[in-house]
N, C-alpha and C positions, 0 to 999 in steps of 0.2 A: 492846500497843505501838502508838503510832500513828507512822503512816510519811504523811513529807510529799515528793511530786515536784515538780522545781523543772524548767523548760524554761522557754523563751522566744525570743525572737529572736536569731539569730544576734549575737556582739558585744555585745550588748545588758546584760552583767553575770551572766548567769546563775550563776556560779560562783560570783563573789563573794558575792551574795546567798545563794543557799546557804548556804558558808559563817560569813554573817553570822549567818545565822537558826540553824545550827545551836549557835554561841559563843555568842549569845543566849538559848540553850535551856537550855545548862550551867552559864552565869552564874547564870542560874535557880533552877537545883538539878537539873533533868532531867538523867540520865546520857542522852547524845544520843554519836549514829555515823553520819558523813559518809561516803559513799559518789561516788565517779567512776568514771565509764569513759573520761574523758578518756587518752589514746594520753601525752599529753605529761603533765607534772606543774601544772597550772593550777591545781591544787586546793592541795597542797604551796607555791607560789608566794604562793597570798593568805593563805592560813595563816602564812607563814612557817616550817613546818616539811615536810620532805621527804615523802612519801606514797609508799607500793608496793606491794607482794604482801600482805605484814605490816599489820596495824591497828597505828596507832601513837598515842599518848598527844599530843595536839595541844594542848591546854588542861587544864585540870583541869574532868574531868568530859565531858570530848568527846574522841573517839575519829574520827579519820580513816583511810579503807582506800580505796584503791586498786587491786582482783586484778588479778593476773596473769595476763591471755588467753594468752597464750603455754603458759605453763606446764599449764593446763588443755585447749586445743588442742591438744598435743603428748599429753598423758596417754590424753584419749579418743579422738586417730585409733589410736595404738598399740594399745588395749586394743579396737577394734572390728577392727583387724588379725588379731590373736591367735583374735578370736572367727571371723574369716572366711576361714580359713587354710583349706578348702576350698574356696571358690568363685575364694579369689584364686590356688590351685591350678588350678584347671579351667583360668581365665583366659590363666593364664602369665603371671601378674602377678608384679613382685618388689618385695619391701617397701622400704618409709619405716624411715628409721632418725630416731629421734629428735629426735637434733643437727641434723639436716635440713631440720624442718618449721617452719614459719613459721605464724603465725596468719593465715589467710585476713579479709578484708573480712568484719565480721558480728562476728566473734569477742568482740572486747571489748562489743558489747551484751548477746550473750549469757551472759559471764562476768557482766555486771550485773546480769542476770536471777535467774543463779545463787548470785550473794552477798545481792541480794536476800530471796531463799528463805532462807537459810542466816543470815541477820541477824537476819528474825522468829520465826526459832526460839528466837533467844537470849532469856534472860530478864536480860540483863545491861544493857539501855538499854531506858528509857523511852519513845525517839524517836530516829528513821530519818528523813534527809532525804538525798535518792539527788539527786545534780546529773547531770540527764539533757542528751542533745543537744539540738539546737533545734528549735521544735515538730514540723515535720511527722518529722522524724526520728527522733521521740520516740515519735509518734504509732505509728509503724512498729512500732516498739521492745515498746511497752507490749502491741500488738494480736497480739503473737506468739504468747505464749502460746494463744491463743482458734485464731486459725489452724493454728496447727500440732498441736492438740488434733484437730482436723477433718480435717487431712491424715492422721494415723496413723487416727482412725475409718473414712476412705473406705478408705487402703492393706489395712491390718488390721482389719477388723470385728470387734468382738470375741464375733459369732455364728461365725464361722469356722474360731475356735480347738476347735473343738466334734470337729475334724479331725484333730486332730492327730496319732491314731495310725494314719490312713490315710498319711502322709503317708512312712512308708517302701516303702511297699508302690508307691506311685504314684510314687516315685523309680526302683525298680527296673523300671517298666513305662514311663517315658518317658525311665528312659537319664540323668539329669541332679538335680544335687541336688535336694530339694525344699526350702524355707525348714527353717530349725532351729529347734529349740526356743528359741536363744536368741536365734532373730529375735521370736518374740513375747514372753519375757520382758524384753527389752530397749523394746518396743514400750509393755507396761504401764509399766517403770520411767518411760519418758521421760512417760508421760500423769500416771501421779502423781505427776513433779514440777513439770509444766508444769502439772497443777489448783493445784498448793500456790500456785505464781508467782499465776496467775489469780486466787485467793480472795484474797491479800493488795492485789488491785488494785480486788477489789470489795468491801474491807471497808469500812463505815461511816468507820472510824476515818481512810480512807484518804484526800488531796485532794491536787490542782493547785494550784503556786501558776506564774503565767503573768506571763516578766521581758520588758519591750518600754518600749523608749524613744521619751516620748511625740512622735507627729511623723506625716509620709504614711506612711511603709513600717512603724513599728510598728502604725498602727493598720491598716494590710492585714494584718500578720500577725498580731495579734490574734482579727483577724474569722475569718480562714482558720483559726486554731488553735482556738478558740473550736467552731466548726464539727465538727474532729476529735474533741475532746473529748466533744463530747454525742453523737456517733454511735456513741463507743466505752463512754459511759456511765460516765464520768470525773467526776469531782467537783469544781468550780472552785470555790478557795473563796477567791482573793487573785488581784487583777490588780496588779501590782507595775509602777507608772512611777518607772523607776530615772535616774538621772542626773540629775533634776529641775532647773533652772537658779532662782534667785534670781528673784523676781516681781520685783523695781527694777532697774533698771540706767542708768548715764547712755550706756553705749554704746552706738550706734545699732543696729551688725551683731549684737551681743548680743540690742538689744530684739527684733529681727526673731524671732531663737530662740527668744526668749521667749514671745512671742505665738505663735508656733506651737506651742508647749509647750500653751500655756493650752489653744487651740483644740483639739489633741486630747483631753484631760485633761478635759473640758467636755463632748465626745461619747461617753468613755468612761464617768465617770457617771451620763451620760441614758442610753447606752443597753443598759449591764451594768448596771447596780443598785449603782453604788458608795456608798459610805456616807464621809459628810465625817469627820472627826477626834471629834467630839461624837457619833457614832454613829446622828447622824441617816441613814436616805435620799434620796440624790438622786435626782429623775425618781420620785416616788411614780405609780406607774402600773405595769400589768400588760402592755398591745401598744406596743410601739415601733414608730418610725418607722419608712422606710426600703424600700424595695422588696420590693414583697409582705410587709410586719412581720417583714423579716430582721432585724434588729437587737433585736428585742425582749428586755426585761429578762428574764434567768434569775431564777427566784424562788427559788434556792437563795444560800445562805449567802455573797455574795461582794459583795469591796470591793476600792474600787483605792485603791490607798493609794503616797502619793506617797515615794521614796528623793532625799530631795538628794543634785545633785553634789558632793564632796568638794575640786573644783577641782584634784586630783590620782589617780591609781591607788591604790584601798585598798590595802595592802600590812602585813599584822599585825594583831596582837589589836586596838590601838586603836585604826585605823581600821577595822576589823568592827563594832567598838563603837560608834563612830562614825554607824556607818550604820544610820538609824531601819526596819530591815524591822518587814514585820507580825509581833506576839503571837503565838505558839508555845502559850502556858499560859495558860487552859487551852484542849485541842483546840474547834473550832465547836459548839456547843450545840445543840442536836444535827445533825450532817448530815443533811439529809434520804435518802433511798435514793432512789438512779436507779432509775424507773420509767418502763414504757414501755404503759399502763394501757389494756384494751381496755373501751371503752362499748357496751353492749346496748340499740339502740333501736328504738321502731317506726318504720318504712316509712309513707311516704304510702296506699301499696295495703294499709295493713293488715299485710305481712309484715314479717320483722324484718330490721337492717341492726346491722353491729356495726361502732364506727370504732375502729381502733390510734391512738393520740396517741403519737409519738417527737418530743420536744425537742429542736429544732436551730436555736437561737437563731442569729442570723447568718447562715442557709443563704439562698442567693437560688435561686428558682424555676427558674429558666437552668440552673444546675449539679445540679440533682436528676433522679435517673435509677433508675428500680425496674424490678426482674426476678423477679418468680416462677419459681422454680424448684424444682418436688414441695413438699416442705413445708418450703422453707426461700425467706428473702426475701433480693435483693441490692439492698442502698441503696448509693446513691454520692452524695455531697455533693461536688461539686466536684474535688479530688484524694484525696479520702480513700472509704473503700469498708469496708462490713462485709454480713457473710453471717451472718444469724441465722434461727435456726427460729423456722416460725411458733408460736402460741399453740396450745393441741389445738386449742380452738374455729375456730379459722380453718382448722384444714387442712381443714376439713370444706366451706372456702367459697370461693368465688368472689372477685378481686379489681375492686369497682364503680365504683373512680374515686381519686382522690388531690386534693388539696390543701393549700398550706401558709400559716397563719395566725397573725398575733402569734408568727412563729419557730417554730413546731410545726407538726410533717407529722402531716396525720392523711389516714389509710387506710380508704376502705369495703370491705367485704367485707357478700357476702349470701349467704343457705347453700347451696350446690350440693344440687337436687334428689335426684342420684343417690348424694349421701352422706351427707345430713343426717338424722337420726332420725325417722320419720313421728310423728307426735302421734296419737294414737288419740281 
């Protein structure tokens, strides 16, 4: 299955474009399944047909769903109740009654997470396009998985479990329960679902398509989102300028729009790699412009491809139809794989230097900020931040300096004396 994420800017269409692109898919022939986390029905609204808990038959051939946080909220505080009915004894805690609970803030992300998972299992569609929040939101969203994998690693090590039958014996000697068994099977369930989530986000098949209307604040959020993307190892393969206005007009405050359309439109395919209508590229070149070659073209599979205004709110199959989104069929030829590729070279003095290349097209110098920490690195582009381990190779070395070019950070490291393998 290949599964397409749609985010963008705030306002900017997102949903409908979704939408369009999933109608688009079914008309096709691909049996396609539209997925929201949207709180209200925005998604039901351009459809024209209502969306919920239920997957509902929205077109022939397209399937729209909706979950229910709520429902899922309420199911697993109960059922983690039931499992902690000692300690919430100890506590003097008294329980939640069902009818009670409300989904907290977070909830319907993660119910999207979790229909996610439970979508790519299915063998009943061809194509999954998930209408996510707006980017940095998204960003958040997508990057859970990987975090919260690292969070139960540090809490629960899974060298620890190695204890487990000490662990009545050290209850009765410190007076107080000690963790249950079904704190660590519950530990492993949640990491084997949260890997499932994660492999569906790095599979090949997998890509971004990025909705912003062209103008100042889409192209900041472009760049900004742009930025998240390739730090999370996201695959951008559609920059989507949605609303597009008419190149002619006799009205004046119109032409003003216009030209500022053009103007962003113009800078997004010099300096993403957009590709015109005829498939050619625009901006044939490898370093972009731009402060320290923040902006440089991504060499990976992506076009900005322009959506005219409708001069109205899409609303139904035929304005969906209507609206020219990018090709669906077939999936990008092939996606390339996010790589983050370390070079082994010689040293001026003879000894050797290995640099890390990470792609962050758009990052500027000013908002980049690295922390070694044991054998794991924390990069922060701006608002957005990931913690990855290092490569073997490097844990074994020293970090000798950083710089970022043509939109790529690249990392020296040289081998720590005291850990690198003597050469005989």
């Amino acid at each position: 299955m290949r599964t397409i994420l749609i985010t963008g800017q705030g306002g900017s269409g997102r949903t409908t474009v979704a939408a369009a692109t999933a109608l688009k898919a079914a008309r096709e022939g691909t049996r396609t399944l539209v997925l929201s986390a949207d709180r209200t029905d925005s998604l039901g609204a351009v459809l024209g047909v209502p969306t919920g808990a239920e997957p509902v038959e929205a077109a022939a051939g397209l399937t729209a769903w909706r979950p229910d946080a709520a429902e899922g909220f309420r199911a697993d505080l109960v059922a983690f109740q039931e499992r902690a009915t000692s300690v919430l004894d100890l506590l003097g805690a008294s329980r939640l009654d069902a009818e009670e609970l409300t989904p907290l803030p977070g909830a319907e992300e993660l119910t999207l997470l979790r229909a996610l998972r439970d979508a790519t299992l299915s063998e009943a569609y061809g194509l999954l396009v998930v209408d996510l929040p707006p980017g940095p939101q998204a960003l958040a969203l997508l990057g859970l998985p990987e975090e919260l994998r690292r969070y139960l690693r540090r809490l629960l090590p899974p060298e620890r479990q190695a204890a487990r039958a000490l662990r009545p014996v050290l209850g009765r000697l410190a007076g107080v329960p000690m963790p249950a068994e079904w704190l660590y099977d519950t530990a492993a369930r949640w990491d084997i679902e949260l890997a499932a989530v994660q492999s569906v986000l790095e599979e090949s098949s997998t890509t971004v398509r990025l909705v912003a209307e062209p103008g100042p604040g889409g192209t900041d959020h472009v760049r900004t989102v742009t930025v998240g993307l390739a730090l999370r190892g996201l695959r951008l393969d559609a920059l989507v300028a949605n609303r597009v206005l008419p190149g002619t007009t006799a009205d004046t405050w119109l032409a003003g729009l216009v030209a500022q359309q053009r103007k962003a439109l113009e800078h997004w395919r010099d300096a993403y790699g957009g590709r015109n209508d005829d498939g050619a590229k625009d901006g044939d070149r490898s370093d972009g412009g731009g402060k320290d070659g923040g902006e440089a073209r991504p060499e990976a599979h992506v076009q900005v491809h322009e959506v005219a205004h409708l001069g109205r709110d899409p609303r139904g199959g035929d304005d969906l139809a209507a609206l020219d989104v990018p090709d669906v069929n077939p999936a990008p030829s092939p996606p390339s794989p996010v790589e983050w590729p370390v070079a082994d070279r010689s040293a001026d003095d003879g000894g050797r230097v290995f640099v890390w290349h990470i792609p962050l097209p758009g990052a500027i110098r000013e908002d980049l900020d690295l922390i070694r920490r044991g054998d794991e690195l924390v990069v922060t582009a701006g608002q957005f931040r990931r913690i990855v381990p290092l490569p073997s190779a490097l844990c074994r070395c020293t970090v000798d300096g950083a710089s970022l070019r043509g939109g790529e950070l690249r990392i020296r490291f040289v081998p720590d004396p005291d850990l690198w393998p003597r050469e005989r």
